[in-house]
PyMOL Python script that loads the backbone (N, CA, C, O; Angstrom):
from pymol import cmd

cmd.read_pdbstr("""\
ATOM      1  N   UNK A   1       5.685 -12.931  18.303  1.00  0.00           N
ATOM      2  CA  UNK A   1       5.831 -13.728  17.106  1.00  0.00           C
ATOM      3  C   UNK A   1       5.645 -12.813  15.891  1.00  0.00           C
ATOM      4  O   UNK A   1       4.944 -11.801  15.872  1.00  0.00           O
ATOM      5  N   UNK A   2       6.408 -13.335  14.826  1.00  0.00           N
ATOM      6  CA  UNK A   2       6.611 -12.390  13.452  1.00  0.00           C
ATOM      7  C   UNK A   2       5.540 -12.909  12.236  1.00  0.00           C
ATOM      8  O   UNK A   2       5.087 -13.972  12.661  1.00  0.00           O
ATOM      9  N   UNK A   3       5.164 -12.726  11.400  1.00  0.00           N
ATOM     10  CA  UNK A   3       4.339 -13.015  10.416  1.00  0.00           C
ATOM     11  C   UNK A   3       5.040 -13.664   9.296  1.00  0.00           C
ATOM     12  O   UNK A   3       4.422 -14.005   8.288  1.00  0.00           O
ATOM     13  N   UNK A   4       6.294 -13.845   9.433  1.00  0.00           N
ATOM     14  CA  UNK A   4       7.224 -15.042   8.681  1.00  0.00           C
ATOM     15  C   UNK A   4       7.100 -16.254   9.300  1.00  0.00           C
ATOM     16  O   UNK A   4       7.075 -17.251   8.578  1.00  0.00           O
ATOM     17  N   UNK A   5       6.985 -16.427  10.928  1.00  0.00           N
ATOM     18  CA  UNK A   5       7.101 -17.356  11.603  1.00  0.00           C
ATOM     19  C   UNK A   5       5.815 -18.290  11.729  1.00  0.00           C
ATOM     20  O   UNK A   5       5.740 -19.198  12.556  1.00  0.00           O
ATOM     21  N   UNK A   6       4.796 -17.964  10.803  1.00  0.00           N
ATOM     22  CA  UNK A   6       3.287 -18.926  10.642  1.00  0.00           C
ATOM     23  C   UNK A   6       3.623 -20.045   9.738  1.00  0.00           C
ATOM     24  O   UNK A   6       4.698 -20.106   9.140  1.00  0.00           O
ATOM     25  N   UNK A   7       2.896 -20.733   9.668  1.00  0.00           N
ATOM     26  CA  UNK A   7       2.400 -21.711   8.733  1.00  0.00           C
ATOM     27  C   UNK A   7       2.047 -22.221   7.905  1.00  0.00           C
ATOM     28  O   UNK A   7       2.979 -23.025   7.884  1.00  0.00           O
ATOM     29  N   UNK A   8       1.394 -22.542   7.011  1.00  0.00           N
ATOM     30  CA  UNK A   8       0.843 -23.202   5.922  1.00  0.00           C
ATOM     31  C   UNK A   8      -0.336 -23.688   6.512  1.00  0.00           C
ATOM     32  O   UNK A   8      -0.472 -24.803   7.014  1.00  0.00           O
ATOM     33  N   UNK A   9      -1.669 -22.294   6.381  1.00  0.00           N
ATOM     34  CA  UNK A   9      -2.806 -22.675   6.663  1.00  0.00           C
ATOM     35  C   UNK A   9      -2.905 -22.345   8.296  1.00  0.00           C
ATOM     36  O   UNK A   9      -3.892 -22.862   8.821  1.00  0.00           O
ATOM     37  N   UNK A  10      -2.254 -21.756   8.975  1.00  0.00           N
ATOM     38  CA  UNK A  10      -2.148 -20.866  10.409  1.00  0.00           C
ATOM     39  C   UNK A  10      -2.819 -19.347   9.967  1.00  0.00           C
ATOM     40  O   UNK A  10      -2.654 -18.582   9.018  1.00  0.00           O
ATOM     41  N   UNK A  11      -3.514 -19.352  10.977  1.00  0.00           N
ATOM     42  CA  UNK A  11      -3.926 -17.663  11.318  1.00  0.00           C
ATOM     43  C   UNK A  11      -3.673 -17.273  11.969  1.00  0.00           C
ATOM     44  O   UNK A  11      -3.394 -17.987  12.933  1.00  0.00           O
ATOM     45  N   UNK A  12      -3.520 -15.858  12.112  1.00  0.00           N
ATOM     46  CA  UNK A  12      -3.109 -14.941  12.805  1.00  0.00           C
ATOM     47  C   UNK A  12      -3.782 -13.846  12.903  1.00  0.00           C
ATOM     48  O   UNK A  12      -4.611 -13.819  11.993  1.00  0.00           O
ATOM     49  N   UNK A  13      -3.856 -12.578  13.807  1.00  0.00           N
ATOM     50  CA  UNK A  13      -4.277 -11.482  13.805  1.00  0.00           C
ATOM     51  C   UNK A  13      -2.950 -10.356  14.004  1.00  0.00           C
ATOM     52  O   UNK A  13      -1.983 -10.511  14.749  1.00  0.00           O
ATOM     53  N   UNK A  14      -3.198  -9.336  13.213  1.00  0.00           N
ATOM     54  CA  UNK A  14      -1.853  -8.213  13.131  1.00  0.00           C
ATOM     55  C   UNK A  14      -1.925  -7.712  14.360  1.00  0.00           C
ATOM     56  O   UNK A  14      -3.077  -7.434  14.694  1.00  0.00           O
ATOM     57  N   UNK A  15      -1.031  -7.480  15.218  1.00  0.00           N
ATOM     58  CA  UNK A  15      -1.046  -6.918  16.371  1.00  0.00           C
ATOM     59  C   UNK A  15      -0.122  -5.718  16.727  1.00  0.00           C
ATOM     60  O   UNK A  15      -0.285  -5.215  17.838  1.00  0.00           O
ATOM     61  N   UNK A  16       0.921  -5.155  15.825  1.00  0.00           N
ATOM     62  CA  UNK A  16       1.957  -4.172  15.903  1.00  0.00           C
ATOM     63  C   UNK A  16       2.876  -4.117  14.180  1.00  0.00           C
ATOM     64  O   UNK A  16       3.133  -5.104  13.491  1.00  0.00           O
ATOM     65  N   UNK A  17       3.104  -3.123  13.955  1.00  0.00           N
ATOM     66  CA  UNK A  17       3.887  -2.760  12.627  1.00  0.00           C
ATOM     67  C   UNK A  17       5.147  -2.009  13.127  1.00  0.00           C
ATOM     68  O   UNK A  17       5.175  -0.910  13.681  1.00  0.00           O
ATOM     69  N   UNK A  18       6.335  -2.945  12.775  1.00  0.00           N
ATOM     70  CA  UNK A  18       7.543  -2.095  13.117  1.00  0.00           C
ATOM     71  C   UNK A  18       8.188  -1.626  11.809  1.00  0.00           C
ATOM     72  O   UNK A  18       7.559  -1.665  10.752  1.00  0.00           O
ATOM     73  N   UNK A  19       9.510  -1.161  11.892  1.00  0.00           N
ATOM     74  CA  UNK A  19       9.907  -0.547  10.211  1.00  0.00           C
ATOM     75  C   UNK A  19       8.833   0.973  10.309  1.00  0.00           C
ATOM     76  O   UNK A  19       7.819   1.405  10.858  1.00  0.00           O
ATOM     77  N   UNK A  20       9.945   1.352   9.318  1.00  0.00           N
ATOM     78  CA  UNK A  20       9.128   3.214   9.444  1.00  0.00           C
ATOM     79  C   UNK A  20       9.537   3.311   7.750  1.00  0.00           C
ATOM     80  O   UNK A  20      10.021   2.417   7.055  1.00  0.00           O
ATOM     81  N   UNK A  21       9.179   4.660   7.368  1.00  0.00           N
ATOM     82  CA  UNK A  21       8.680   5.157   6.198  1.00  0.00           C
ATOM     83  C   UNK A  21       8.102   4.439   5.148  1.00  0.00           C
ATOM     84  O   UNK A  21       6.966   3.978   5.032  1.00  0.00           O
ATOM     85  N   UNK A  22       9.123   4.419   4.361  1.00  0.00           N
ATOM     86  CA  UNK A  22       7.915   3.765   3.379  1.00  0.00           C
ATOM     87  C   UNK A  22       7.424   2.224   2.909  1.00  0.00           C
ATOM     88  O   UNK A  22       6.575   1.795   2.127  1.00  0.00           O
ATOM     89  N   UNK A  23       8.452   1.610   3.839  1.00  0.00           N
ATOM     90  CA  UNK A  23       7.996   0.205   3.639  1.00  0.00           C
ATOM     91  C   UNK A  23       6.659   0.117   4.468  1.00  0.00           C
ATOM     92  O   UNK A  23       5.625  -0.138   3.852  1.00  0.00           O
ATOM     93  N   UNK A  24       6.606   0.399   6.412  1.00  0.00           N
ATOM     94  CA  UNK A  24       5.607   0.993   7.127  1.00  0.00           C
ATOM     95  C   UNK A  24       4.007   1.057   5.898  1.00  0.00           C
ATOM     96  O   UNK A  24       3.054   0.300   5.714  1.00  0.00           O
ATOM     97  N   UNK A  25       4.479   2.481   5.266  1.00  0.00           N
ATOM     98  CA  UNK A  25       3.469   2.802   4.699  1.00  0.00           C
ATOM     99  C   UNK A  25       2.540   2.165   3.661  1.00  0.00           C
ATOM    100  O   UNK A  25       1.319   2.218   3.507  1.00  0.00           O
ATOM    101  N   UNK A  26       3.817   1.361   2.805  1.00  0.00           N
ATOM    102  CA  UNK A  26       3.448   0.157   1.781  1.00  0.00           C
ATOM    103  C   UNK A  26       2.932  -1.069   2.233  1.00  0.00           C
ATOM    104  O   UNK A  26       2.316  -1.671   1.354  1.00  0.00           O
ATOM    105  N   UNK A  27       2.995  -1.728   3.515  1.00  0.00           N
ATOM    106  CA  UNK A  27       2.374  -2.724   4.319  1.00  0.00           C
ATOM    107  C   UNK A  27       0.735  -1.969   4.729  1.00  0.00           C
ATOM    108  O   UNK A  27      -0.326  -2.591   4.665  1.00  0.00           O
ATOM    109  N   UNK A  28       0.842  -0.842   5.051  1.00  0.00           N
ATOM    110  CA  UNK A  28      -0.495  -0.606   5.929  1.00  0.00           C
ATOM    111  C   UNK A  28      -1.271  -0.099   4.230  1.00  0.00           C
ATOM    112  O   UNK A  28      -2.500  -0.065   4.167  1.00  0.00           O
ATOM    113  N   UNK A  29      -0.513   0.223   3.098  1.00  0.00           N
ATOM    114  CA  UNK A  29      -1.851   0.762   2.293  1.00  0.00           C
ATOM    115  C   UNK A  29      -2.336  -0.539   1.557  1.00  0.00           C
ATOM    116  O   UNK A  29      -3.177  -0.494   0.659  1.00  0.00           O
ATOM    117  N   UNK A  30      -1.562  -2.077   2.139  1.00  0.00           N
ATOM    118  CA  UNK A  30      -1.934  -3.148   1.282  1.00  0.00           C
ATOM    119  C   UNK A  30      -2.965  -3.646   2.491  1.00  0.00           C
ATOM    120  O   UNK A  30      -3.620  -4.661   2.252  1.00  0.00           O
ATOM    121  N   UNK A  31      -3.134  -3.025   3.702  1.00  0.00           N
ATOM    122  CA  UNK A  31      -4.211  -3.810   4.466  1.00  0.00           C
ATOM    123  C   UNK A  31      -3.735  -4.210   5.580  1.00  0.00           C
ATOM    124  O   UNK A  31      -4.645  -4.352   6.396  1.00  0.00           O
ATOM    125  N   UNK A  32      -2.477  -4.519   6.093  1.00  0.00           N
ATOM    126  CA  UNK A  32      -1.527  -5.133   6.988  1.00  0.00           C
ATOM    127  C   UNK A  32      -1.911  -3.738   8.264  1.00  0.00           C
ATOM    128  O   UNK A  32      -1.128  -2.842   8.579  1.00  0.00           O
ATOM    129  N   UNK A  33      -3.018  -3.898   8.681  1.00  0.00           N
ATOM    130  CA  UNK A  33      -3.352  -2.867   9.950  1.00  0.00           C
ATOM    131  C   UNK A  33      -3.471  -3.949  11.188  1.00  0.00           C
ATOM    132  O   UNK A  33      -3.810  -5.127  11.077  1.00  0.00           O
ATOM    133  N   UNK A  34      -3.074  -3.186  12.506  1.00  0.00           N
ATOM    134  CA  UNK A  34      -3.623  -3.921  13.858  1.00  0.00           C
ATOM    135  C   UNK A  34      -4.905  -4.386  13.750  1.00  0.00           C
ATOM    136  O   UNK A  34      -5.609  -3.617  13.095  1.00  0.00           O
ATOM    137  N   UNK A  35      -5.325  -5.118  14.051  1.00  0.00           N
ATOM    138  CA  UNK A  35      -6.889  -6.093  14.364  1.00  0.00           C
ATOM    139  C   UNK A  35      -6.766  -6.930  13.233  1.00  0.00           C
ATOM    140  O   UNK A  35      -7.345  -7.956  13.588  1.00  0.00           O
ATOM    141  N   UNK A  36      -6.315  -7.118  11.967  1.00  0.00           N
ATOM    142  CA  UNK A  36      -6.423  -7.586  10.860  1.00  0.00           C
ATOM    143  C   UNK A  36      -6.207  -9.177  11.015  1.00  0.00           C
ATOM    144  O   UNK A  36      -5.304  -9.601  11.735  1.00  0.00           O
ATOM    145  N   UNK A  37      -7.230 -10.200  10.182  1.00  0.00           N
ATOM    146  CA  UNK A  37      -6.837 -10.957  10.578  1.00  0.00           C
ATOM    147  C   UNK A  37      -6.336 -12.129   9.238  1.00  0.00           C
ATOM    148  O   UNK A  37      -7.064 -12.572   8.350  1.00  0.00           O
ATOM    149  N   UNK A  38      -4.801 -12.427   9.482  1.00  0.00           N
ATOM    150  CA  UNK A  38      -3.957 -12.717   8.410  1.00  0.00           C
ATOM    151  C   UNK A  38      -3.989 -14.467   8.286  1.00  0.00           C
ATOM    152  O   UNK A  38      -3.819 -15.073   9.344  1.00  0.00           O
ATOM    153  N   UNK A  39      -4.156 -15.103   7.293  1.00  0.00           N
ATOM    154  CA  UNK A  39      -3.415 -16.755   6.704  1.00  0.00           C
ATOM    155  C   UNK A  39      -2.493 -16.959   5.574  1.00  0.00           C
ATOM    156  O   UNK A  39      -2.570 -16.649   4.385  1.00  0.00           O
ATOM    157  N   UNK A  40      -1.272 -17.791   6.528  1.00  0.00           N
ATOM    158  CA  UNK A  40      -0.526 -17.922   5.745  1.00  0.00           C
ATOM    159  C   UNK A  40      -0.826 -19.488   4.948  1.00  0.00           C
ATOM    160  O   UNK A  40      -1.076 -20.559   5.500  1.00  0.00           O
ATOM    161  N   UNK A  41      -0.691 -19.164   3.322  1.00  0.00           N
ATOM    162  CA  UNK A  41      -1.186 -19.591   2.371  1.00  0.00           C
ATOM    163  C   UNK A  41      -0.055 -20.454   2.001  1.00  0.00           C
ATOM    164  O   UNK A  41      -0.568 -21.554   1.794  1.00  0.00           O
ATOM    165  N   UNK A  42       1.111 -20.531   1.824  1.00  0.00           N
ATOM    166  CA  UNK A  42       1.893 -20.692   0.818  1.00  0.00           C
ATOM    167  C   UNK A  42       3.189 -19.987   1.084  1.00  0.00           C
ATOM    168  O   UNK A  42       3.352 -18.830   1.471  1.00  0.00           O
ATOM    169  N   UNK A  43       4.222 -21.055   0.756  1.00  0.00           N
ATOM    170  CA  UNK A  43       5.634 -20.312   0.443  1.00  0.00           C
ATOM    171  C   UNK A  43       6.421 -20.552  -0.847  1.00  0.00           C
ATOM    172  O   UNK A  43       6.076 -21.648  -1.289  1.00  0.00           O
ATOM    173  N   UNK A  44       7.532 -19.849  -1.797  1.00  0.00           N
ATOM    174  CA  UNK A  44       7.916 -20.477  -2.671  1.00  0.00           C
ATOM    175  C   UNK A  44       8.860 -21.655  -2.154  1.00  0.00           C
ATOM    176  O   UNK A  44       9.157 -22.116  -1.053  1.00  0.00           O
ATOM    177  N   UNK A  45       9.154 -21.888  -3.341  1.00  0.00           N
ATOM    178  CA  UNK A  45      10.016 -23.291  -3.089  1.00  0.00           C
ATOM    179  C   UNK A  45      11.238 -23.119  -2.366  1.00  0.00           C
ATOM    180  O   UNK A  45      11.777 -23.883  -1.564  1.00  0.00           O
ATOM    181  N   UNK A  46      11.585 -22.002  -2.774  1.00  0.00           N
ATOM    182  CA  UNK A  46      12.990 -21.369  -1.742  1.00  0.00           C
ATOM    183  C   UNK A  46      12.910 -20.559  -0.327  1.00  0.00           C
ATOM    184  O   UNK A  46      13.873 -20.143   0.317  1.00  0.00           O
ATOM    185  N   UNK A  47      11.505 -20.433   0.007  1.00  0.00           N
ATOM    186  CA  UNK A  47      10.952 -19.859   1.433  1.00  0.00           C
ATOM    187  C   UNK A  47      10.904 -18.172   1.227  1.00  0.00           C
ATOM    188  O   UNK A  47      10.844 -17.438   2.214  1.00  0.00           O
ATOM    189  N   UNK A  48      10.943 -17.549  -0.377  1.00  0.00           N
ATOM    190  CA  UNK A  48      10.643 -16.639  -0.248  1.00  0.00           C
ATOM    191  C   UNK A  48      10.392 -15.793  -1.624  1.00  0.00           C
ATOM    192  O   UNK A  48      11.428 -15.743  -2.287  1.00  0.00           O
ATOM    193  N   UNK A  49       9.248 -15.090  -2.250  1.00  0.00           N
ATOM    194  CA  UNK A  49       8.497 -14.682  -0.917  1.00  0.00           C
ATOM    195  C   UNK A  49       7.329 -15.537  -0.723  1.00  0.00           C
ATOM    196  O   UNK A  49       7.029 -16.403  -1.545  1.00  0.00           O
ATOM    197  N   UNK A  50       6.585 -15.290   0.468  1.00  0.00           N
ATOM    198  CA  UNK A  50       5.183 -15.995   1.071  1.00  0.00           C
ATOM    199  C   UNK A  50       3.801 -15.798   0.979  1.00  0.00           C
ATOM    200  O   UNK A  50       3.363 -14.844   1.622  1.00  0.00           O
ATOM    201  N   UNK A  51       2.866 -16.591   0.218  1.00  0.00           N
ATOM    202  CA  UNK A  51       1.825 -16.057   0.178  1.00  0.00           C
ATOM    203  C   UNK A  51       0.796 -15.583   1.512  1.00  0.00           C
ATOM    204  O   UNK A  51       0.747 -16.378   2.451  1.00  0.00           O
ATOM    205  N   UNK A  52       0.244 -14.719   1.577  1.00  0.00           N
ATOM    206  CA  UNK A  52      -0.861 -14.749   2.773  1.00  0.00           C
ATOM    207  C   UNK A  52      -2.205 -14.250   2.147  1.00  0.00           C
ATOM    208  O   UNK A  52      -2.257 -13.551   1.135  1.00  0.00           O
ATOM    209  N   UNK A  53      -3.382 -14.725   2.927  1.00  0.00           N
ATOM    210  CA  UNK A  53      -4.761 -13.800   2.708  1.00  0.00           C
ATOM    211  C   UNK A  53      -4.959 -13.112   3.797  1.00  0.00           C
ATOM    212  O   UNK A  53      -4.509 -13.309   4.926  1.00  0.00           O
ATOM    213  N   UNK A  54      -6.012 -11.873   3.207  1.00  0.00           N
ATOM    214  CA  UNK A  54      -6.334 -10.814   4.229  1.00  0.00           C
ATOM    215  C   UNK A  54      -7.160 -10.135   3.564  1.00  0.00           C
ATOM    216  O   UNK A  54      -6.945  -9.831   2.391  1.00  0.00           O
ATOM    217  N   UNK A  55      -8.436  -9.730   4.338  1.00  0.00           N
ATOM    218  CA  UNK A  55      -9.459  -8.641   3.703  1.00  0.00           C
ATOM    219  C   UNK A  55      -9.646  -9.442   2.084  1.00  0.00           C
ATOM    220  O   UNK A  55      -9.543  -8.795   1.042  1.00  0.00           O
ATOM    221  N   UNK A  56      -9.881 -10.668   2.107  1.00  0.00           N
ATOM    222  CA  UNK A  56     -10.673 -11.219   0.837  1.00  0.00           C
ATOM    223  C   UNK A  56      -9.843 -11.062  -0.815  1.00  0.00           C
ATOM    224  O   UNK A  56     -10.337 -10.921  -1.934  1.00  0.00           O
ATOM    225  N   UNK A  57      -8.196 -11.173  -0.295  1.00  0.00           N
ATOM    226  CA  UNK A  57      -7.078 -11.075  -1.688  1.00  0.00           C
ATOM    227  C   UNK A  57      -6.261 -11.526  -0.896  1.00  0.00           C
ATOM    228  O   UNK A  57      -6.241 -11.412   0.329  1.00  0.00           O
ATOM    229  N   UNK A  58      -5.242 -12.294  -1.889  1.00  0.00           N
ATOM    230  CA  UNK A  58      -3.878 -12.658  -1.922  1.00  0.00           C
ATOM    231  C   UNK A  58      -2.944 -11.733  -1.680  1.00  0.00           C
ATOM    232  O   UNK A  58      -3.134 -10.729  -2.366  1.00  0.00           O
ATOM    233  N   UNK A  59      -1.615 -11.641  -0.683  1.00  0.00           N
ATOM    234  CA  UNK A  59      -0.603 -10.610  -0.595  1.00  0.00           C
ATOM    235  C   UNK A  59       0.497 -11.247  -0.626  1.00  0.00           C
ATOM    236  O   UNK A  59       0.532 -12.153   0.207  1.00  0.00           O
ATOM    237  N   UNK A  60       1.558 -11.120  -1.354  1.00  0.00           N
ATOM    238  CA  UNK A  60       2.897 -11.828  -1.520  1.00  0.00           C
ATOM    239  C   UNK A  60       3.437 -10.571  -0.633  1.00  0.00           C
ATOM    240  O   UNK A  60       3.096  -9.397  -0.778  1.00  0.00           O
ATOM    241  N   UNK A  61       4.515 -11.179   0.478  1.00  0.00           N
ATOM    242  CA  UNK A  61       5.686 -10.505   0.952  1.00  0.00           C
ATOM    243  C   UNK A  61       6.832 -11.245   0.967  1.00  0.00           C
ATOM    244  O   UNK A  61       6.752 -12.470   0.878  1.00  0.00           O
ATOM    245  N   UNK A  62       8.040 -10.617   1.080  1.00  0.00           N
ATOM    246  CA  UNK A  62       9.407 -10.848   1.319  1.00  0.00           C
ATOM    247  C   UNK A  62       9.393 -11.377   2.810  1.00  0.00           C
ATOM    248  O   UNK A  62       8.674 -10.860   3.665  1.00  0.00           O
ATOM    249  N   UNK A  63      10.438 -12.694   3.123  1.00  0.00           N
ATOM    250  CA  UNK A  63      10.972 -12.546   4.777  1.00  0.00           C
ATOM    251  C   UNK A  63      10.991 -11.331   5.493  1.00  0.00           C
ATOM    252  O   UNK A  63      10.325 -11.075   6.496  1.00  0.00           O
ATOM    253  N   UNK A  64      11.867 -10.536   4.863  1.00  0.00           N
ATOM    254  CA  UNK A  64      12.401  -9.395   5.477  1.00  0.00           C
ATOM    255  C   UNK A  64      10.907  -8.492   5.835  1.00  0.00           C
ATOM    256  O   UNK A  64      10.802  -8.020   6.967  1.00  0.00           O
ATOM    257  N   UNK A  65       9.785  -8.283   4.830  1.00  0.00           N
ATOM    258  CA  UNK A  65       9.055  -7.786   4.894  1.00  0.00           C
ATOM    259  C   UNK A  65       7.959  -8.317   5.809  1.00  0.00           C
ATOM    260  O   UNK A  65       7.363  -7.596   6.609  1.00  0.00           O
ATOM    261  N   UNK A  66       7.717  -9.660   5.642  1.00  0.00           N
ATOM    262  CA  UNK A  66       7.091 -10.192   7.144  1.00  0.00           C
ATOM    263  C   UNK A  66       7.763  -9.992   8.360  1.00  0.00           C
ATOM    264  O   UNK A  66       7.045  -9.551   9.257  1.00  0.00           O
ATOM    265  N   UNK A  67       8.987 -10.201   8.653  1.00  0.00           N
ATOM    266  CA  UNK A  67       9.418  -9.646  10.047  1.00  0.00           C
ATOM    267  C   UNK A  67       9.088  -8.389  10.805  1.00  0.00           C
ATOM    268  O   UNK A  67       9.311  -8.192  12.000  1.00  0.00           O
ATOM    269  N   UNK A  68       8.509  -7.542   9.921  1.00  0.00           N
ATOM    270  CA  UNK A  68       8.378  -6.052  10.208  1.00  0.00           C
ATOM    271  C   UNK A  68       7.019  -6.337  10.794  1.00  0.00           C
ATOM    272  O   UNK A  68       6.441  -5.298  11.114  1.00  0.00           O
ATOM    273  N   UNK A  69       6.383  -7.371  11.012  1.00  0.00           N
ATOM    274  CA  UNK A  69       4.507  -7.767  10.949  1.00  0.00           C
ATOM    275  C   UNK A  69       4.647  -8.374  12.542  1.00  0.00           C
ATOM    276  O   UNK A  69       5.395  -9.347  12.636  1.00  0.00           O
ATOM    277  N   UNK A  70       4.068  -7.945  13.676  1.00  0.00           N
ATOM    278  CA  UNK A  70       4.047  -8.711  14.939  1.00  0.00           C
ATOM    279  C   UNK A  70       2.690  -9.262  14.857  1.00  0.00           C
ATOM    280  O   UNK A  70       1.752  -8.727  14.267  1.00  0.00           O
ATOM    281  N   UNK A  71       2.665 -10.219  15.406  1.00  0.00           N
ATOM    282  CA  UNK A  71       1.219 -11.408  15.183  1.00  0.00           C
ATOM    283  C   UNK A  71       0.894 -11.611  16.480  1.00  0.00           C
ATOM    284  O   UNK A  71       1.718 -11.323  17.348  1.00  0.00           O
ATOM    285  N   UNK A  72      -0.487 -12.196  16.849  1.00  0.00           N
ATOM    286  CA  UNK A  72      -1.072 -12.920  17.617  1.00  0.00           C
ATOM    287  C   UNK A  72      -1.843 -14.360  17.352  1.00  0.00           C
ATOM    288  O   UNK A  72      -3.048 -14.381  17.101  1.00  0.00           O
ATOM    289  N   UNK A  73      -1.282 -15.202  17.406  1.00  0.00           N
ATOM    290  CA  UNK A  73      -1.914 -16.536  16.933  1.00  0.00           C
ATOM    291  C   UNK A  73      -3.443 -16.583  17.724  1.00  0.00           C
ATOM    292  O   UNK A  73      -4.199 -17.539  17.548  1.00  0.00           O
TER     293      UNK A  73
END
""", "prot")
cmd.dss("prot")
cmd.show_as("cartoon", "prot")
cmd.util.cbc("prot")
cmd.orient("prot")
């Protein structure tokens, strides 16, 4: 399961990061590491982008940019 594919108020834990260079790098320096454990908060009105919490702050991503996120409910 992908980290687009949660909920409104579902948790999750990060379990794998796919995508390489610098998007990769821009997900893991916002916190988006394996063990991490993610809620999805919120979507816009058009499904994108999506709010989530993690490590005690708000993170807006893109669809495209949650797909790159493998989850464990």
């Amino acid at each position: 399961m992908t980290l687009d594919q949660l909920g409104a108020g579902q948790a999750a834990v990060v379990k794998k990061l796919h995508g390489k260079g610098a998007i990769r790098r821009r997900l893991m320096d916002m916190g988006v590491l394996n063990g991490v454990s993610i809620v999805m908060v919120k979507s816009a009105p058009l499904g994108d982008p999506i709010q989530y919490k993690l490590l005690g702050y708000d993170l807006a991503l893109r669809k495209s940019e949650a797909r790159l996120v493998e989850i464990e409910l």
